[in-house]
N, C-alpha and C positions, 0 to 999 in steps of 0.2 A: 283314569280320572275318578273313577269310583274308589279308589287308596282313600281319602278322605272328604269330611263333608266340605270344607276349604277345596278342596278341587274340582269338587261337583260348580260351589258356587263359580269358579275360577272359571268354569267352562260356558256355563252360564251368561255372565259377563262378555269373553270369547263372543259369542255368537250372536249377541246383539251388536257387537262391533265389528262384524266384518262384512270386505265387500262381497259384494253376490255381483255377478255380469250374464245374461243370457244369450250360454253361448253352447247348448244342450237343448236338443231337441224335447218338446214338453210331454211329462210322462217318462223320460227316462232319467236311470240314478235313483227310483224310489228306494223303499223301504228295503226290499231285498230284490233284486231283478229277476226276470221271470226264467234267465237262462240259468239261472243257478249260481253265478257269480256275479259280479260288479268288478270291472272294468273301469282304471281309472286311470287318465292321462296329468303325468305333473311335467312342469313346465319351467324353465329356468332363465329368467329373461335377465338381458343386459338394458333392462330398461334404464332412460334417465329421469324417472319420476315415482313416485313411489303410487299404494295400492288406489288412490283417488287422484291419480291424473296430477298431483303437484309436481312440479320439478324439483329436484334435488338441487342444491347447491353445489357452484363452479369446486369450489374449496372439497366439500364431500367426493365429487366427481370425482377428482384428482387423489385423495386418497385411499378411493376403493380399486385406482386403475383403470376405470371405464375408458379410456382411447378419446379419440377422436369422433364427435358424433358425424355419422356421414349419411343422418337421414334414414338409417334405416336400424330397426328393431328387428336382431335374431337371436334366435333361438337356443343357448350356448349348451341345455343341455334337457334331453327330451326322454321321461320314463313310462310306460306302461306297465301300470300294477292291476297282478288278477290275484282277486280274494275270493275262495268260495264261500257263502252264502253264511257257512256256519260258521264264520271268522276263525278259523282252524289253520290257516296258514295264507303268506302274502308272497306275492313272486313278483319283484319289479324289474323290469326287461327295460335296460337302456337301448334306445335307437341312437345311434351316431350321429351328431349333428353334421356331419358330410355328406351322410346318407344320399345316393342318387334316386328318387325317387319321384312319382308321378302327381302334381300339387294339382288339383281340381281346376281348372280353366286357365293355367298357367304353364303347361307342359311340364318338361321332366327336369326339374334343379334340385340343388342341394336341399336336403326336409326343413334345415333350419333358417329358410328363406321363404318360408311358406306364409309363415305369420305375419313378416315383411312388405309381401310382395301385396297382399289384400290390404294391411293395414294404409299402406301409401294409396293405394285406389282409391281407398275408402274417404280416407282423408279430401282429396282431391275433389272427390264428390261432394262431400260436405260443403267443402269450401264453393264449391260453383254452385250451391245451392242456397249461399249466401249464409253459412254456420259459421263465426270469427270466435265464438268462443273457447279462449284455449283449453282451457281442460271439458269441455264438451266435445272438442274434436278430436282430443287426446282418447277419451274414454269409449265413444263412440268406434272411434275405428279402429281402438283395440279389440271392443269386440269384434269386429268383423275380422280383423286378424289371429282373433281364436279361433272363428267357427271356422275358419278356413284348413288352421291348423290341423282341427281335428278329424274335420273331413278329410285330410291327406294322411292321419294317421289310422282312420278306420278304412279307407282302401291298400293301406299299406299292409293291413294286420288282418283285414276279416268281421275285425268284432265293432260292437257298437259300443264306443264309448261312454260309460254312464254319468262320471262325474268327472268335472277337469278343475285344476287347481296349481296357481302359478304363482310363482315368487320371485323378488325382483334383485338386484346385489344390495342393497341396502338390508332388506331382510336377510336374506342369506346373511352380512355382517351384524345382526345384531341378534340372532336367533341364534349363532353358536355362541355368541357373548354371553347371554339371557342363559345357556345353561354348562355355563364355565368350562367351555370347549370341550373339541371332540379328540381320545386317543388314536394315531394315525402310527404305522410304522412303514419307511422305506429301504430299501431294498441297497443304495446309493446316497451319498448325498447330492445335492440337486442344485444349481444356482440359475438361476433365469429371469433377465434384466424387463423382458415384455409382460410376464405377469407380476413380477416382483417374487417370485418364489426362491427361498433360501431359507433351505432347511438341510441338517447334517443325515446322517443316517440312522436308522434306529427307531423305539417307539420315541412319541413325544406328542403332548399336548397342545393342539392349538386351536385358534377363535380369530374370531374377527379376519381382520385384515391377511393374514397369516391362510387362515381359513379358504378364504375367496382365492388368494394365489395360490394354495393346493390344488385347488378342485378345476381351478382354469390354467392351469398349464400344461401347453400342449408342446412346446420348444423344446429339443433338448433330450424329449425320450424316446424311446425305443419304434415305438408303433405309431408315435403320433396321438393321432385323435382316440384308436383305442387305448393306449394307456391311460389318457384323459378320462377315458370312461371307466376305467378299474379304479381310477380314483377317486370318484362321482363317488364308485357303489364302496368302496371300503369308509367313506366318506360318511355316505347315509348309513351302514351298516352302524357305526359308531354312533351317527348321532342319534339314531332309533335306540339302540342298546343305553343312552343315557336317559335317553326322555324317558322309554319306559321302567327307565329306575325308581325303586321310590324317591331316592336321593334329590328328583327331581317335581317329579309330583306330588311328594310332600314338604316341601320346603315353598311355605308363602312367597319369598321373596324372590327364589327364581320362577316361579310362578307366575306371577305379576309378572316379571321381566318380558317372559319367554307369552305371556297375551298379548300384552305391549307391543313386541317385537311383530305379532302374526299379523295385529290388526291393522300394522303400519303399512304391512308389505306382501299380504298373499290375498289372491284375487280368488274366490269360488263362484261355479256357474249357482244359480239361482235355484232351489229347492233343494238343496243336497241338504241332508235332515244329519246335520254335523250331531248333534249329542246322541240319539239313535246309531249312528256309524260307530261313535267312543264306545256304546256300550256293547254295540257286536263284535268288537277288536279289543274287548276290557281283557280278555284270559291270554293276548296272543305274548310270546316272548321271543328273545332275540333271536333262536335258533328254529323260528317257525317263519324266519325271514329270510329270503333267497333273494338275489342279485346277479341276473343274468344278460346277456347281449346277444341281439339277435345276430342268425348266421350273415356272413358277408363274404362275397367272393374276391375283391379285388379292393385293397386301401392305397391303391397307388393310378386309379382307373382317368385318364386325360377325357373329361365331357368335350362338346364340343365347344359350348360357351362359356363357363363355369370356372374351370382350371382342372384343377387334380380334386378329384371325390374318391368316396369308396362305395364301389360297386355293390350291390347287393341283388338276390333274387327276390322278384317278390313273391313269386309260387315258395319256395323256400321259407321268406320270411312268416307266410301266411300258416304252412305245416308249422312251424315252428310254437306259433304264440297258438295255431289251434287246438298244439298238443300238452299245452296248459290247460286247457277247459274238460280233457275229459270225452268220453262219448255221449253223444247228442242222441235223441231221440228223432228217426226219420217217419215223417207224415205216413200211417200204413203200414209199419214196418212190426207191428205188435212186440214193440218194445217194453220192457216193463216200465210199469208207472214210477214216476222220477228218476229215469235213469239220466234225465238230462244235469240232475243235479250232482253227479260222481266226478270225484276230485279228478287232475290229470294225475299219473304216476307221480310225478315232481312233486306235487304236494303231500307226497304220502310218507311220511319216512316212518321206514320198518327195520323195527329191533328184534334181532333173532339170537334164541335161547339154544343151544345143544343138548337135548335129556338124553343121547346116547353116550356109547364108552368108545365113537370115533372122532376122534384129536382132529379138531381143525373146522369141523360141520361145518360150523355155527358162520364161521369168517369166509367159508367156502360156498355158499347160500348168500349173505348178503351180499357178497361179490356180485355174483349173478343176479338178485334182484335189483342193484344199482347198476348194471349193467344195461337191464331191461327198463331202466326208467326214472326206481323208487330213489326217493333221498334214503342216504345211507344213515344208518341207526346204530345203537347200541348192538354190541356183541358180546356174547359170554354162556355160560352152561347155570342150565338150569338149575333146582334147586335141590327137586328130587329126579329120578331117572325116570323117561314118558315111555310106554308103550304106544302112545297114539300121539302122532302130529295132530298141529291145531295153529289156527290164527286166532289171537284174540284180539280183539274190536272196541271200542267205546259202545256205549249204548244207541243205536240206531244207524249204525255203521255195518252194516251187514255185506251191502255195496262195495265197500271198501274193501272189507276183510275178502270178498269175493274176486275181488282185481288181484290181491294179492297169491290168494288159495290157484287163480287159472296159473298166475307165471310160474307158482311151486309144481305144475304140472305132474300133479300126486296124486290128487283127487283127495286132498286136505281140506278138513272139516272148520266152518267159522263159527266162531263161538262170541256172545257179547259179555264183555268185561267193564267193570266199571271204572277198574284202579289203570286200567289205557287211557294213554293225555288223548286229548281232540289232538285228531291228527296225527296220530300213530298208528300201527298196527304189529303185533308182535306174535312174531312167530315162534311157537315151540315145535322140536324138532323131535319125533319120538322112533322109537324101535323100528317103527315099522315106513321109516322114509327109505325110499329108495336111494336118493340122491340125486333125480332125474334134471333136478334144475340147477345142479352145479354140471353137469355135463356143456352146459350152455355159455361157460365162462372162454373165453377166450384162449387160457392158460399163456398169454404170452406175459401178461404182469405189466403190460406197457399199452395197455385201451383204453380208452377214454372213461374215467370212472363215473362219471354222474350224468351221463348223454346230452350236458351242454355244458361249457365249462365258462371259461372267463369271456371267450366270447361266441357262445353258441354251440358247442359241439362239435360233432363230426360234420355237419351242412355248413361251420367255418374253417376247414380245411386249407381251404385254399384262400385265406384272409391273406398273405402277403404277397398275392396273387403268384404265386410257382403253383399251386397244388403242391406244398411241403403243407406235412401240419404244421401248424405254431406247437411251442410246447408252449404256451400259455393257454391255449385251445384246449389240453387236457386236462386242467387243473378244472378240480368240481366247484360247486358256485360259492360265491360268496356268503356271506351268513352275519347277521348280526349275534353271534353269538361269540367271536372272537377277533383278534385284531393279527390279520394277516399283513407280512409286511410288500408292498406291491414297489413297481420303479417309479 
């Protein structure tokens, strides 16, 4: 938003017009959070009213698809996104809206019945409290259906939620309109009469209406719900990759569109210091965007009241998104100072140089560091030939460069560079490497390359409940930085 002064003001604008809901405990989602990241839960409702409690119209209903209302509001599509502090990189982990999981004072249902199941209590309440007002009872007990939410997704995860942020199908249709749709390519083509989705195969551009049957349909593919969810993230990969185009944030008029569009239909909790978040996420690009899904063990699992869910661990789930955050600092443990603020591997992506005269290092090295964690980087030989390995750092990445230098398992020296993007780390490879941390590569050519893939990694092994891997499980994560074609 900082591309132009027109964008600054545009944001401006933005933020005096949107809703805020208190649905975040107070004191959290400041300015930068004290864990070293921010934690943020988005939210994808099949609401029938838009960001202030109106109702949308029979006629609109009908052609965004919204079903049959049966009284209850869920939750079609659920992301946790972890950004460390120095906006260097975004990791958003879809949760599966089947997810079996344990909802705070409701026992153990599908996660996307969570919002549902408090919002109708709430309601009920209201009403025997003698509240007739509709859109007071609307808005009221949506909050209570956030905070519900959230609580079910901060014991599901571990972490504390800092900011949450939700949007409805009305938005979702006019916010890929507002920025003249997003590139998608399939795998197949596709025809499905419940979302309305028909689309050929190939890349191709779409918005609106088009749009919403993309991202919601679940009939027809392979995995079900998780295909659904590679669609979500190739979905948001694209639409990230547009917005943060100048194309987009220089152009007054989708501009205006695309405020228009936000302030119709996305809900934020209450203090979240939006133009401060713009300018700590001003440098980020599309390939400092990852889209991943938590592990899950069974997508075919019979609950007992429920129907068909997919099973997941939660000790599993919780290793999973903890190993986003990095090492923590433990009370006593004479930890160094800020080590609580050190990216997870994932957020790290390391590009390695070759400066010796052995064919192949450089690609032999990054193997094994993406192996061990790191997002996979640039390859290629250096410029001149190194006698001494080195990891070079951004300025004040020392930390960083230091996670990288332990997996080289060399006793490789970290050096601070300035011409390294935030959120890199690049290693040069010199004379005197052993090669100790390619020994550590698998050599079968057939492992899971980025230690979570489309849906989790190795800990979603046994997503089609056999314990076969999926090969979708191996594929590394998503990225806004290109347009993968998915089913």
């Amino acid at each position: 938003m900082s591309l132009t002064g027109y964008g600054w003001a545009a944001m401006q604008g933005l933020v005096s017009g949107l809703t805020m809901t208190d649905v975040i405990a107070e004191g959290a989602g400041g300015e930068k959070p004290a864990d070293g990241a921010r934690d943020i839960l988005l939210v994808g409702m099949d609401s029938r009213t838009d960001a202030q409690g109106n109702p949308l119209s029979e006629e609109l209903l009908a052609q965004l698809r919204a079903g049959v209302a049966d009284g209850e509001l869920n939750t079609d599509s659920l992301i946790f996104v972890h950004i460390p502090n120095d906006g260097s990189k975004a990791v958003a982990v879809s949760l599966p809206r089947d997810s079996y999981v344990d909802i705070p004072g409701y026992g153990k249902h599908k996660i996307n019945s969570a919002y549902a199941r408090a919002k109708i209590e709430e309601r009920s309440r209201l009403e025997a409290e003698g509240v007739t007002d509709p859109k007071e009872l609307e808005v009221r007990s949506n909050q209570a259906g956030a905070k519900t939410l959230v609580s079910t997704v901060e014991q599901l995860t571990g972490s504390t939620i800092d900011n949450y942020a939700s949007i409805n199908l009305l938005g979702f249709f006019e916010i890929t309109k507002a920025i003249g749709g997003v590139e998608v390519c399939l795998n197949q083509a596709t025809k499905d009469r419940y979302s309305g989705a028909d689309f050929e195969a190939g890349r191709q551009t779409i918005s609106g209406f088009d749009a919403l049957a993309f991202v919601r349909q679940r009939h027809g593919l392979l995995r079900g719900d998780l295909d659904r969810v590679v669609r979500q993230q190739v979905f948001m990969a694209g639409l990230a990759k547009k917005v943060l185009s100048a194309g987009t944030l220089a152009d007054p008029g989708k501009l205006n569109e695309l405020v228009g569009a936000i302030k119709k239909s996305v809900v934020l909790n209450q203090g979240w210091d939006i133009l401060g978040f713009a300018q700590q996420m001003k440098g980020l690009t599309g390939g400092q965007i990852e889209f991943r899904t938590i592990p899950t063990v069974n997508i075919e699992y019979q609950t007992p009241n429920d129907g068909t869910a997919i099973q997941v661990d939660p000790a599993q789930v919780e290793d999973f998104i903890q190993g986003l955050a990095g090492p923590q600092e433990q009370p006593g443990a004479g930890a160094p100072e800020k080590q609580q603020d050190l990216p997870a591997k994932s957020t790290i992506t390391v590009d390695v140089q070759n400066g010796t005269n052995q064919t192949g290092l450089a690609a032999s090295v990054s193997q094994s560091l993406t192996e061990q964690g790191f997002a996979e980087g640039e390859t290629g030989n250096a410029a001149t030939p190194q006698e001494t390995s080195v990891v070079r750092v951004p300025p004040g990445a020392q930390g960083v460069g230091q996670q990288v230098a332990d997996s080289l398992g060399d006793g490789v020296a970290v050096e601070e560079d300035s011409s390294v993007p935030a959120g890199h780390a690049t290693v040069v490879l010199g004379a005197d490497y052993s090669g100790s941390s390619s020994g550590q590569s698998t050599g079968s050519g057939s492992g899971n390359t980025g230690g979570a893939g489309a849906a989790g990694g190795p800990a979603a092994a046994q997503a089609d409940g056999t314990g076969s891997p999926n090969p979708e499980d191996e594929k590394p994560p998503i990225t806004a930085d290109g347009v993968p074609c998915v089913n």
